[in-house]
C-alpha positions in Angstrom: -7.0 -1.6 9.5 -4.4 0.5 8.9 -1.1 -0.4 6.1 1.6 -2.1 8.1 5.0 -1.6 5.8 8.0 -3.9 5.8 11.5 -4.1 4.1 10.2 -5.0 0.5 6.7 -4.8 0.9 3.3 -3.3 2.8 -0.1 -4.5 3.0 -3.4 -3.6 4.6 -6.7 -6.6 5.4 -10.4 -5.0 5.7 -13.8 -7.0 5.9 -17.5 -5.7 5.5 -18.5 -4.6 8.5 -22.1 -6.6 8.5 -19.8 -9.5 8.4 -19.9 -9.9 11.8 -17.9 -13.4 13.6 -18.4 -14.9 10.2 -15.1 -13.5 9.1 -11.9 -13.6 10.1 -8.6 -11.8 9.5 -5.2 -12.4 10.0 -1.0 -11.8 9.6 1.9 -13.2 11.2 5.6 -14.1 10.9 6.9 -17.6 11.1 10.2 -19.6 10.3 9.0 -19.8 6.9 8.2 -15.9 6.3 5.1 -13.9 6.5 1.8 -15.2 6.5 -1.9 -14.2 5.5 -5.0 -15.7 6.6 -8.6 -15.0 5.4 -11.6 -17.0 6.5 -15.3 -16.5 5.7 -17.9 -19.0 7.4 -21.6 -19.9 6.1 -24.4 -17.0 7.0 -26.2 -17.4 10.3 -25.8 -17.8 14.2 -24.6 -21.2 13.7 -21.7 -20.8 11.2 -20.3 -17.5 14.1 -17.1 -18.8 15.1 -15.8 -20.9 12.8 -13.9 -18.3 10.7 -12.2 -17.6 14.1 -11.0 -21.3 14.5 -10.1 -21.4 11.1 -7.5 -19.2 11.4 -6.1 -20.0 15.0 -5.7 -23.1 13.7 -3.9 -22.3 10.6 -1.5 -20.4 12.8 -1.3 -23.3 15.1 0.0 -25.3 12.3 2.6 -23.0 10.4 4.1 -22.8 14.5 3.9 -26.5 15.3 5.3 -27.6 11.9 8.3 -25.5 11.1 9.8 -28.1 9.1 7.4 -28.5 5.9 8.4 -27.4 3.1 7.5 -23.8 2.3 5.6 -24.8 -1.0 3.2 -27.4 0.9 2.9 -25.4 4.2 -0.3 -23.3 3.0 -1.8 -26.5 1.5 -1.1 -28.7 4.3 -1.9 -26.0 6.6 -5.6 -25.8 5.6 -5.8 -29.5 4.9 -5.2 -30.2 8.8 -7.6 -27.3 9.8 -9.9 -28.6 7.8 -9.8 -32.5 9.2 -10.1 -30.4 12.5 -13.5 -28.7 11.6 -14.8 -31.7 10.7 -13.8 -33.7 13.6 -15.4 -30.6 15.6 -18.7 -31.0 13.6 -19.4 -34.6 14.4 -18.8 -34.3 17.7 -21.8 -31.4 17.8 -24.5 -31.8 15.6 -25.8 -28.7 15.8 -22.4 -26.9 15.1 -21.6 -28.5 12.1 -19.4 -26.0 9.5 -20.6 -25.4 6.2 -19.6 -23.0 3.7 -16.5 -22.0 5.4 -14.0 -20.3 2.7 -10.2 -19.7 3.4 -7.1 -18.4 1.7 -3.8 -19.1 2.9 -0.3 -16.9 1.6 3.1 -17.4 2.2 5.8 -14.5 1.4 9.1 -15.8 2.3 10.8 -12.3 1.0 11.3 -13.6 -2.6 8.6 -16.1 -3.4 4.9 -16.1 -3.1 2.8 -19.6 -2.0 -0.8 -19.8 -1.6 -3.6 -22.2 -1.2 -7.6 -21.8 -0.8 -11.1 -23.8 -0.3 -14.4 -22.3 -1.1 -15.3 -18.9 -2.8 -12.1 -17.7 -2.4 -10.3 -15.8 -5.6 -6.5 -13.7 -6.1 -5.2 -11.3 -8.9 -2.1 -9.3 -9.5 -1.9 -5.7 -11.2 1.6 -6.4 -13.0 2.4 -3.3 -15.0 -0.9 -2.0 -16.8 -2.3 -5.6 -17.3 -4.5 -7.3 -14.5 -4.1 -11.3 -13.9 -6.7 -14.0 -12.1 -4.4 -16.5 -10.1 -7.6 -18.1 -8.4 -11.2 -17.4 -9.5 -14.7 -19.1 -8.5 -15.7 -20.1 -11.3 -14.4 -23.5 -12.4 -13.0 -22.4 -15.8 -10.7 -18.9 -14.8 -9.7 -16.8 -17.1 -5.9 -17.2 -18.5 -6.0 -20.9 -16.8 -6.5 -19.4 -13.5 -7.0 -21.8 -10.0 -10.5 -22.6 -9.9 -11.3 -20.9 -6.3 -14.4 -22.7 -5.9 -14.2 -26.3 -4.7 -14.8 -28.2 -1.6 -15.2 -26.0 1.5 -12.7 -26.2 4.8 -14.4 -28.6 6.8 -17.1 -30.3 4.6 -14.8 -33.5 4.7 -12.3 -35.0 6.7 -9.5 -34.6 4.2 -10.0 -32.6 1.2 -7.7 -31.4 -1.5 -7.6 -27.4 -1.7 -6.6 -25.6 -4.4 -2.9 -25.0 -4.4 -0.6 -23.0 -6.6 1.9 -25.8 -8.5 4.9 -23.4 -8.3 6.6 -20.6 -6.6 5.7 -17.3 -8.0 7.8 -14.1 -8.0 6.5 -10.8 -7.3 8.1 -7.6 -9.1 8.9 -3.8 -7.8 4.9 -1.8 -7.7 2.9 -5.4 -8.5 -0.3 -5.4 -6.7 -1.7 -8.4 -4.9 -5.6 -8.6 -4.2 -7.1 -11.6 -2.9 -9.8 -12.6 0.1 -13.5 -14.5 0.2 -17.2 -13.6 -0.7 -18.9 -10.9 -2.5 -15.3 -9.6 -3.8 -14.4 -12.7 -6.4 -17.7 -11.2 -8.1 -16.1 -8.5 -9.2 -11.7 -8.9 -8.9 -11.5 -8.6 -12.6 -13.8 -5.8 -13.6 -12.5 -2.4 -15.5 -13.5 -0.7 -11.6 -11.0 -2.2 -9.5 -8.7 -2.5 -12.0 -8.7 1.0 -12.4 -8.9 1.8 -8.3 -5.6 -0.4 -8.3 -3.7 1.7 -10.9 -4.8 4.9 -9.2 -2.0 7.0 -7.3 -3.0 6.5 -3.5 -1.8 5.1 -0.2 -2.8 1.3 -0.2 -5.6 1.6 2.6 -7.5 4.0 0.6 -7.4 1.7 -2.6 -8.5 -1.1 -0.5 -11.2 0.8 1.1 -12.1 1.8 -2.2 -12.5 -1.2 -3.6 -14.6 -3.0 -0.3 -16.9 0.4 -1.2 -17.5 -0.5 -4.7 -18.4 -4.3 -3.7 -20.6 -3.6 -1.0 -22.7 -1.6 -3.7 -22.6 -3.9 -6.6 -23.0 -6.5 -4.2 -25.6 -5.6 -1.6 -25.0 -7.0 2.2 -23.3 -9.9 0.9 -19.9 -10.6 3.2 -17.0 -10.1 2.1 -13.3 -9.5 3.4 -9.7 -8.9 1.2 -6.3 -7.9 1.4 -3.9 -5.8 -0.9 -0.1 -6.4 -0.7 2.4 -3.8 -2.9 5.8 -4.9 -3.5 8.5 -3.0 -3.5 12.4 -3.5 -2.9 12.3 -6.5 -5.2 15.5 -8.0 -6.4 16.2 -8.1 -10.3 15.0 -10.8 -12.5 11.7 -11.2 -10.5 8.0 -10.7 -11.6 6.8 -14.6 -12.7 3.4 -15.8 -11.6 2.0 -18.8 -11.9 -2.0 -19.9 -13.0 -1.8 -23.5 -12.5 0.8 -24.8 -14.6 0.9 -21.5 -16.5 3.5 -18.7 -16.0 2.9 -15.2 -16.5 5.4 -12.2 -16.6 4.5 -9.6 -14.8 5.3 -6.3 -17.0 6.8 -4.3 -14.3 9.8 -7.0 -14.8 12.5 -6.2 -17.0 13.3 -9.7 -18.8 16.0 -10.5 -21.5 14.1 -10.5 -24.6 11.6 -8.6 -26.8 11.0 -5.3 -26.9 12.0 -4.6 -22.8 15.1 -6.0 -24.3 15.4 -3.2 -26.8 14.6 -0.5 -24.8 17.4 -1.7 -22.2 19.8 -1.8 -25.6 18.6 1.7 -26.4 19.1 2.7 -22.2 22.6 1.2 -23.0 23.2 3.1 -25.6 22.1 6.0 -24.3 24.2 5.6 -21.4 27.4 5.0 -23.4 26.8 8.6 -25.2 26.7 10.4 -21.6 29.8 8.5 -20.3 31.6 10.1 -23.7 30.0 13.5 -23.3 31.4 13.2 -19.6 35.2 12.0 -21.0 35.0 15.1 -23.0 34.1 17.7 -20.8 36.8 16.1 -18.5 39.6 16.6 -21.1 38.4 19.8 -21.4 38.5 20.9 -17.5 41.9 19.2 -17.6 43.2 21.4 -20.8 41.9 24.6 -19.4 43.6 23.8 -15.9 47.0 23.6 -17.4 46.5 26.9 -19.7 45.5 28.7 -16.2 48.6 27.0 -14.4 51.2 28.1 -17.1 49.7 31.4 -18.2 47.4 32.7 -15.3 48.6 31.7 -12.2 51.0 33.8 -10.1 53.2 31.7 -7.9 54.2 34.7 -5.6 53.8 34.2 -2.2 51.1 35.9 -0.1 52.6 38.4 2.1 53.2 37.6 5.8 50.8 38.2 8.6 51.9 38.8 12.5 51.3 36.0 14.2 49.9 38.5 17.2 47.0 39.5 14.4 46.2 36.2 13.3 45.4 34.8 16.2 43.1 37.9 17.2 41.6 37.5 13.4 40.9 33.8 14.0 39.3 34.5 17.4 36.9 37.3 16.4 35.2 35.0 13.8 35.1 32.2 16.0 31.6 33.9 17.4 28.9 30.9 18.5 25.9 30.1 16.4 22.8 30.4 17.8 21.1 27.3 19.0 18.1 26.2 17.6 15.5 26.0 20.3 12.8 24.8 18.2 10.5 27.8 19.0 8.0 28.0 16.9 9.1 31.3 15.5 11.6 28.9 13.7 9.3 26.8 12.1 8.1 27.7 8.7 5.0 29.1 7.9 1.3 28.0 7.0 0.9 27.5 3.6 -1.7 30.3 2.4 -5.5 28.7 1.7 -6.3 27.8 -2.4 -9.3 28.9 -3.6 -11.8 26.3 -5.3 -14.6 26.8 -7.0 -17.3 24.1 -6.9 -18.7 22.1 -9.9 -21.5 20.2 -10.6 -21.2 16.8 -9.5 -18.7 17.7 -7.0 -18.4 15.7 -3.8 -16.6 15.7 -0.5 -14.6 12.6 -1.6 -13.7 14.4 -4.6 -12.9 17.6 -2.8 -10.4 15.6 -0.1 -9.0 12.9 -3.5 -7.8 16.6 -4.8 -6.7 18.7 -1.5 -6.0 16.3 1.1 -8.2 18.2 3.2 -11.6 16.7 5.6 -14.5 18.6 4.9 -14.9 19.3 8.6 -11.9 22.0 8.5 -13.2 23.5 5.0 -17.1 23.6 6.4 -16.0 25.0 9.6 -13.3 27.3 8.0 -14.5 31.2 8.6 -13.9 32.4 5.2 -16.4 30.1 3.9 -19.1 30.7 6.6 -22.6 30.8 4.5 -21.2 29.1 1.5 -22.8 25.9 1.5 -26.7 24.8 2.0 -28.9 23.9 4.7 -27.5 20.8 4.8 -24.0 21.8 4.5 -23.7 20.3 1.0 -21.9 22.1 -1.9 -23.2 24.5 -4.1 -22.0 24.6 -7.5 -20.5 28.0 -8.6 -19.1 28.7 -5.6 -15.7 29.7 -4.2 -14.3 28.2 -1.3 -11.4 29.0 0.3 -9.4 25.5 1.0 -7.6 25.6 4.2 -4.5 23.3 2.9 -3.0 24.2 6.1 -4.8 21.3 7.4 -3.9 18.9 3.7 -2.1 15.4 4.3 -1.0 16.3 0.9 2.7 16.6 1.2 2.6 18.8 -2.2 0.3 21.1 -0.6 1.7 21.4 2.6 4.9 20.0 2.8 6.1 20.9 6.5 3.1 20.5 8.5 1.2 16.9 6.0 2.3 14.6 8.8 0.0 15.7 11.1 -3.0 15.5 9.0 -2.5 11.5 7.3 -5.2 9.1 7.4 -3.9 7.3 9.9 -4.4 10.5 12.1 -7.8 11.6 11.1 -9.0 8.2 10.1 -9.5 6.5 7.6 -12.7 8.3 6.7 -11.9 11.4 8.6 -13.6 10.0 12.1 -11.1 11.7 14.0 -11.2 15.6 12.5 -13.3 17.9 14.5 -12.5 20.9 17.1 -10.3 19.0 18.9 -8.1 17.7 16.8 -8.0 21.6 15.0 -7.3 22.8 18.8 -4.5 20.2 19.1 -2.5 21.2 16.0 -3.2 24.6 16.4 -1.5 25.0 20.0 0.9 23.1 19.2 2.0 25.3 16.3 0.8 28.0 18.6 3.4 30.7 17.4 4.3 29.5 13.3 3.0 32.9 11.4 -0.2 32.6 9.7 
């Protein structure tokens, strides 16, 4: 799926794809703010389906029941779908739910509420330091929500875990959170370090999905990834429990944040006197040049008659931009790249921007790679960049070439998408 991007924040969902109609995605608005919904039923035929109620349900509720209060509304929410699974269950023996796991957030545009049942887990990159709000085991790190517990349906009322306050994202804090084979592995060195990495969200996300699905096997497994950005000052406080955390990317009132901000101060105070200064001395200089310099004499008269013909011979038109091509800028000019050992096409594209289908099929490069098409370390390829979604690389033609043109794993590059671009920058110099 590709990032949807609001006002103050943007978020992607993704899901193994052996999971099958055993998971279930989803995000809407509603009176209370944005919502997020992920569901993961019990393997097998018999469990298909039930991830699917789950979250019609849960959006059932948050639109019939506009008048909870936003910091029960996720608890509630799954409490009620959960009292309807198991009313479901009795009614058909041989559909009975088990193992169903759901995570319900709330965003409201300052505050953050969430609730879950089953293996469900969350955790926030604040700053440089990585935090577990819900985990599956029942003693979390940092007093973190045990996510497992009682699964959505396996009674007809059962208490999920909720969070006890409201907590407050910051500017660049990360939110990861979903079912399955992820809460294996939220907390490891890997993801933390996929998360702090410079790319769009749906690449991280991707990226993380790819390194659980080979710790993990074929185990299901579905997440979503929320950055915040816009925030207001003063936020960046999340709650474990009854715990509060800080996130760093906050600037609080204390400690050393609060001496750098004195020393920010101070430098600040210096600049506005350096500025005072150089103002005096613009306004010195200015009266020297205005009693000593400047000549007061008047200009000497101009006919009226040759004025006006002055005036109308520079009043020629400008040419109108037409938006030929011949106006456009140029192709940037190919980089050359020599391969290494270990070198990969994901590493290639991570650097460039490029797919490998435009550098294989490139005809500088014609009988530079194997049998197979794979690299050969030692040697040179020329990189077409003209082709980059690297804005660096090629900064006026990048939007044509972003994920979510090629796709996400460069699906969509081949000869017709080359054949596109390339007529319709038919006449932009090479």
């Amino acid at each position: 799926m590709t990032t949807k991007k609001f006002s103050t924040f943007e978020y992607t969902l993704e899901t193994h794809e052996d999971g099958g109609d055993n998971t279930c995605m989803d995000s809407f608005e509603t009176p209370h703010g944005h919502v997020f919904v992920i569901a993961l039923a019990g393997e097998g035929k018999v469990q298909a389906g039930f991830a699917a109620t789950a979250v019609e349900r849960i959006r059932y509720y948050f639109e019939s029941e506009p008048d909870d209060k936003a910091a029960d509304i996720c608890k509630n929410a799954l409490i009620y779908t959960g009292g309807f699974l198991y009313q479901h269950g009795q009614g058909d023996t041989g559909r009975k739910p088990d193992g169903i796991s759901c995570i319900c957030l709330l965003f409201d545009g300052e505050n953050i509420h969430y609730s879950g049942m089953g293996d469900v887990c969350m955790s926030v990159l604040a700053g440089k330091k990585m935090h577990s709000l819900i985990c599956c085991d029942n003693d979390g790190p940092d007093g973190a929500l045990p996510g497992k517990g009682p699964y959505l349906g396996d009674a007809p009322v059962a208490e999920p875990q909720a969070s006890l306050h409201p907590s407050s994202p910051a500017r660049d804090d990360i939110l990861l959170f979903g079912a399955g084979a992820l809460c294996g592995h939220i907390m490891s060195r890997q993801l933390k370090k996929i998360l702090m990495d410079s790319m769009p969200l749906q690449t991280k996300l991707a990226r993380v999905m790819r390194h659980v699905r080979d710790q993990g096997g074929r185990q299901p497994s579905t997440a979503c990834m929320i950055c915040f950005y816009g925030m207001a000052e003063g936020h960046g406080n999340y709650w474990k429990g009854d715990m509060m955390v800080k996130s760093d990317s906050a600037r609080g009132k204390s400690g050393k944040k609060s001496t750098k901000q004195g020393a920010r101060n101070g430098r600040i105070t210096e600049s506005l006197r350096y500025a005072i200064m150089a103002l005096l001395i613009v306004f010195v200089g200015y009266m020297f040049y205005d009693l000593f310099i400047y000549d007061p004499r008047p200009p000497v008269a101009v006919p009226l008659a040759r004025q006006e013909a002055a005036d109308t011979d520079t009043l020629l038109e400008e040419p109108e931009d037409t938006g030929h091509p011949d106006m456009l800028p140029p192709f940037p000019g190919d980089v050359n790249y020599t391969v290494r050992g270990g070198d990969t096409w994901n590493r290639i594209y991570l650097q460039f921007g490029v797919c490998s289908w435009f550098i294989i099929n490139h005809p500088p490069n014609t009988g530079r790679f194997g049998r197979d098409g794979g690299l050969i370390a030692g040697q040179t390829l020329r990189i077409p960049v003209r082709y980059s979604g690297d804005p660096d690389l090629n900064p006026h033609y990048y939007t044509e070439f972003t994920l979510d043109r090629v796709g996400s794993s460069c699906e969509n590059a081949g000869r017709e998408f080359r054949e596109a671009f390339e007529e319709k920058y038919s006449g932009v110099s090479q």
